[in-house]
N, C-alpha and C positions, 0 to 999 in steps of 0.2 A: 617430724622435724623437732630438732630440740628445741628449748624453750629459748638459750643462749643465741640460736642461729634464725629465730623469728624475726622476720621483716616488720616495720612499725607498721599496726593496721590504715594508718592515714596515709603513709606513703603508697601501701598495697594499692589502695584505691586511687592516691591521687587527688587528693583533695585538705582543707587543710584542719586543724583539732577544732574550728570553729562552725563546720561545714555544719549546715541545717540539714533536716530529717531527707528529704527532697533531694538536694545536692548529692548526699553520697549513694540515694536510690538510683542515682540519674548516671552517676559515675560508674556506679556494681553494673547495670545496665548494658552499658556499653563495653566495659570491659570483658563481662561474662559472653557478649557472645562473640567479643572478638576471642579467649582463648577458652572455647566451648571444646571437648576433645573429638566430639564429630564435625566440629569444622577444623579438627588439628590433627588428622588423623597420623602423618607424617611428624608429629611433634611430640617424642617420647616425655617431656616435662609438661604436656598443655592440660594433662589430667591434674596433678601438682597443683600448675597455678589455678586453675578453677578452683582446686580446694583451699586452695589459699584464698582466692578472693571470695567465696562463700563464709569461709570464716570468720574475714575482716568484717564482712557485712552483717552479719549475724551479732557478733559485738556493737557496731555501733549504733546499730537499728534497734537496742534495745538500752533504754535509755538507765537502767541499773549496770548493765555490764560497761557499760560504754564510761557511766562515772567511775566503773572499778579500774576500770582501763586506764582510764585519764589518772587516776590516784597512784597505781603498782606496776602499772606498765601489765606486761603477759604474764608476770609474776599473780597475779590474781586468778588465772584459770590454771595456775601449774599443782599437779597432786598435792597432793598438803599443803596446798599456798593459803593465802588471804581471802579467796575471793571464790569462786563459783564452783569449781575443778574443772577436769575433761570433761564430763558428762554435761554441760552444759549446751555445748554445740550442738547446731543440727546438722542431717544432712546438707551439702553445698546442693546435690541433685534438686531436692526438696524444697531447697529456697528460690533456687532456678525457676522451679514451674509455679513456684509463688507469686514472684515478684512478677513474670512475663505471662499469667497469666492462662489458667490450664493444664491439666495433665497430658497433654499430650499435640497432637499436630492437626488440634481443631480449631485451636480461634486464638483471639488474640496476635499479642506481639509475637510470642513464641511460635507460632502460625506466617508470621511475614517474614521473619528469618530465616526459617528453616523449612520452608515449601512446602508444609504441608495443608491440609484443608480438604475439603470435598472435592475439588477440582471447579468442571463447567457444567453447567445447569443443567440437567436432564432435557430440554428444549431443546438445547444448544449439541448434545452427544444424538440426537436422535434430528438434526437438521439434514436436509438432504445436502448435498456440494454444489456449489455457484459452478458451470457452464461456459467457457467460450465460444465464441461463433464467430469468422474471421468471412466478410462480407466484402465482396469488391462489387461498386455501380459507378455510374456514368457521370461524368461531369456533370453532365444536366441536369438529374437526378440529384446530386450533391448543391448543383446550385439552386433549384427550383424546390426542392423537398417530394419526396414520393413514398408510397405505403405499397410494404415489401411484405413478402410469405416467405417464411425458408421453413425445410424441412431438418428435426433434426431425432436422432436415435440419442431416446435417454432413459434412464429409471422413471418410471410414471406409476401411477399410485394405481393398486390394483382394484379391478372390477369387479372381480369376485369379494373379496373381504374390504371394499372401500377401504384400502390403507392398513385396515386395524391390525391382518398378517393373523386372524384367528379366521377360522372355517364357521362358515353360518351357522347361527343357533351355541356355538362354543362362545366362552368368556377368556379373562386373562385373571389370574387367579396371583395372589401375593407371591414375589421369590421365597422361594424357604433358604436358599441360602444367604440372603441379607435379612430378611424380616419383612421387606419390602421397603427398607431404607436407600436400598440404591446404592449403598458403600458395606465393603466388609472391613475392620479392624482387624489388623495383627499386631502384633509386640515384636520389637526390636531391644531387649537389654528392658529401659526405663523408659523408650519411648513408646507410644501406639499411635501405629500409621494406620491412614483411612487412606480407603484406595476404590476405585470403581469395582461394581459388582463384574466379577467375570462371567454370568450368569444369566441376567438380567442387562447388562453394560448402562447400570443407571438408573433405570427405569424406575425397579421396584417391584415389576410385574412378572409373569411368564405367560407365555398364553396355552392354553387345556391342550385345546385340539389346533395345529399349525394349519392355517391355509393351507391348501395341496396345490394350487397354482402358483401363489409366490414361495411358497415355503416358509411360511411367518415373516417375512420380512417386510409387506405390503405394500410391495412395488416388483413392477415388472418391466422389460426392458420393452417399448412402445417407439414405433414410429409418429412424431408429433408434429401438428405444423403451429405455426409460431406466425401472428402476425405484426409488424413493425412497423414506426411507421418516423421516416426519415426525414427530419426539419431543415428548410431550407438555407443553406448555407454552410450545414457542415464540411469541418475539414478531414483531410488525410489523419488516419489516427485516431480519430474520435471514439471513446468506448461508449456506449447504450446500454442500458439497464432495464432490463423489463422485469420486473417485478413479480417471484415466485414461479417465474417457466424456464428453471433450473432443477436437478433433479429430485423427485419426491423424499420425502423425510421416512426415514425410516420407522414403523408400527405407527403411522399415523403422525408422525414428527411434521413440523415445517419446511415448506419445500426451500429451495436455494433459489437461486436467482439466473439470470441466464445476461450475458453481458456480450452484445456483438461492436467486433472493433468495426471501423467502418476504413476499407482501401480505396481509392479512386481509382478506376482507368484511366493511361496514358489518352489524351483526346488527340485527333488527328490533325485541330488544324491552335489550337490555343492550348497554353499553359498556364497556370496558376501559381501565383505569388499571392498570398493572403488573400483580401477580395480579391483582388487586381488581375484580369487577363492580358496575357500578351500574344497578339500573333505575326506573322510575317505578311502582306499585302506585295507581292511585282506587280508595277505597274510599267506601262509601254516609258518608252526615254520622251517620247514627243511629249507624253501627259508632265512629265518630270519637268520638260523644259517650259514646255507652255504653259501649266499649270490647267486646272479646271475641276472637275467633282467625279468622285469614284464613288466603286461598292467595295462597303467594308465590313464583312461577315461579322455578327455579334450572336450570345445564345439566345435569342430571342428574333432572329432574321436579320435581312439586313438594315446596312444604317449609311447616310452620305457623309460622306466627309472631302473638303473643300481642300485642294489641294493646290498649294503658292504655287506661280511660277518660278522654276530656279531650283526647285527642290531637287539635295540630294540623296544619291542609296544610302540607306540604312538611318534615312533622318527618323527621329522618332515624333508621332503624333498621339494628342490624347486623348481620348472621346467619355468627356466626366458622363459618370453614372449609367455605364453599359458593360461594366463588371459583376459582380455576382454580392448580392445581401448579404451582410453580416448577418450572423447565427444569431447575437444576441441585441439586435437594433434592427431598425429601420434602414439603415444606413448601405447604403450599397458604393461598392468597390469601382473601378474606372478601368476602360479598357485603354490600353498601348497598342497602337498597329504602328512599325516598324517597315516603312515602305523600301521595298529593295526595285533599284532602277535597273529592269531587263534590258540588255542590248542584244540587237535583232539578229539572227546565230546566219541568218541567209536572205543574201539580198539578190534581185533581178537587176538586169543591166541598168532599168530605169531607177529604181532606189539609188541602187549606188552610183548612179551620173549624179543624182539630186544632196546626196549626202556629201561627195568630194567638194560641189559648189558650196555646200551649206559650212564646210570646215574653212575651206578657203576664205570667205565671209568674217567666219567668226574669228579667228585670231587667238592670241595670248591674251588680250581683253577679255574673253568669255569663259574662261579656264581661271581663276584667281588663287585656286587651289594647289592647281598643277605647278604655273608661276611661281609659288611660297614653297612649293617643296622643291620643286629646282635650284631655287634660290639657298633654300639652305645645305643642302647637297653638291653645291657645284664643288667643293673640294675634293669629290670623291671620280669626279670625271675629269681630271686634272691629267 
């Protein structure tokens, strides 16, 4: 760039001829990695301005040029000018891994921008995989709480090499292709990327002689049984965690976790609404009209419940605290019986002589229901 067509370094940056030492670090900062040219790849000027804004900054960051600057303007660093010449810059790359910290994609700022870093813990690459286990039990079993076995085929940690994936009396000796760092460095251009060993995958290690049962891996695929044990009141959906009987870690790594969701069976005579059971009770018409005391199926056997005279189908009753415990209280849920009034599908000569008397009897007076919706319906029998 000529000297003539040089942007003002304070503008470059954005900041103003008063800016403290801090301020314009803080400004180059941000600007350098928003037009960094490996986050501009598509941007044929984004190499350009980086060097322009490394330049800006290298001036003002250094409190002799920055006075030459404030005095001659660019006129100070031009060939045979007043003030420092070209050879006074540095590299923009150079001041980059300065300011941010690092030569390359190890630590630092320069590190949380641009992704680079060791990655996950060697603990964490060598963990074995968390496990689902999709469990369907019984109402009762959900409401009461019960301790379960299930069977399940997984990676499990080998017998022969306990885990370690080396053959008895064998070691694991340093990778020679990392050093036993667990990462190898390459070079990109001016950067150097760390990257997991392809070799070791982490570790650091290799093992001499390979298990010949797992094949250095120190897990084998094992039928396991798992015991659980189911707290009373869970719901539909609930996940469970058992803690490491997910599959073994690889050379001895941490195992994973095993996590069973929990289904209910459809039950045959109750349904569940949170705590709350609901079921259906027929009862005879005479109990309905007469009223008196039934059996009303609960989990726990039965239970009486006192039933008005007059009652009608589908009237709902509530029987507090014959639901099912909250999972996480004391507290237990309340059962709904919904009585439905059965009428008799066949009757003998004598029933029904005694039932004609008995309607003759009763009248519009004992119907109050029937009456009110007539009533409001008579437009439509018109």
């Amino acid at each position: 760039m000529a000297t003539t067509n040089k942007r003002d370094y304070y503008e470059v940056l954005g900041v103003g001829r008063s800016a403290t030492e801090e301020e314009v670090k803080r400004a180059y900062r941000k600007l350098a990695v928003q037009f960094h040219p490996d986050k501009n790849p598509d941007d044929p000027h984004a190499e350009e301005k980086f060097k322009e804004l490394g330049e800006a900054y290298d001036v003002l960051m250094d409190p002799d040029k920055r006075a030459a600057y404030d005095r001659f303007g660019h006129a100070a660093f031009a060939p045979g000018g007043v003030g420092f010449g070209r050879g006074a810059f540095h590299d923009p790359f150079e001041i980059f891994r300065e300011v941010f910290g690092g030569g390359g994609f190890g630590g630092g700022i320069f590190e949380t921008f641009f992704g680079g870093g060791g990655g996950a813990r060697t603990e964490d690459r060598r963990r074995g995989s968390d496990l689902r286990y999709d469990m369907e039990i019984k109402l009762e079993e959900a409401a009461f709480g019960a301790e379960k076995q299930i069977e399940i085929e997984k990676l499990d940690t080998c017998d022969k090499c306990q885990g370690s994936g080396a053959e008895p009396g064998s070691r694991k000796i340093s990778c020679p292709t990392c050093g036993g760092r667990g990462q190898v460095v390459s070079s990109r251009g001016f950067f150097h990327i760390s990257q997991t060993c392809p070799r070791c995958h982490g570790t650091g290690e290799i093992i001499e002689k390979p298990c010949q049962k797992c094949r250095g891996e120190g897990r084998v695929e094992k039928l396991t049984r798992v015991k659980l044990k189911i707290p009373a009141g869970i719901r539909e959906g609930t996940r469970l965690r058992s803690l490491g009987n997910g599959e073994a870690g690889i050379g001895g790594g941490p195992p994973g976790d095993l996590y069973v969701v929990i289904h209910i069976k459809e039950h045959k005579i109750f349904q569940r609404e949170g705590d709350d059971l609901y079921c259906e009770v027929p009862i005879p018409f005479s109990s309905a009209a007469l009223g008196g005391e039934i059996d009303v199926p609960t989990l726990e056997g039965k239970a009486h419940l006192k039933v008005p005279a007059g009652t009608q189908s589908a009237q709902m009753f509530k029987m507090r605290g014959k639901g099912i415990v909250n999972v996480n209280s004391r507290g237990h849920g309340d059962l709904f019986a919904r009585l439905i009034v059965e009428v008799p599908s066949r009757l003998n000569a004598e029933q029904r002589r005694k039932l004609e008397e008995f309607a003759a009897l009763c009248g519009e007076e004992n119907t109050p229901m029937r009456k009110s919706f007539f009533e409001r319906a008579k437009e439509f029998f018109k």
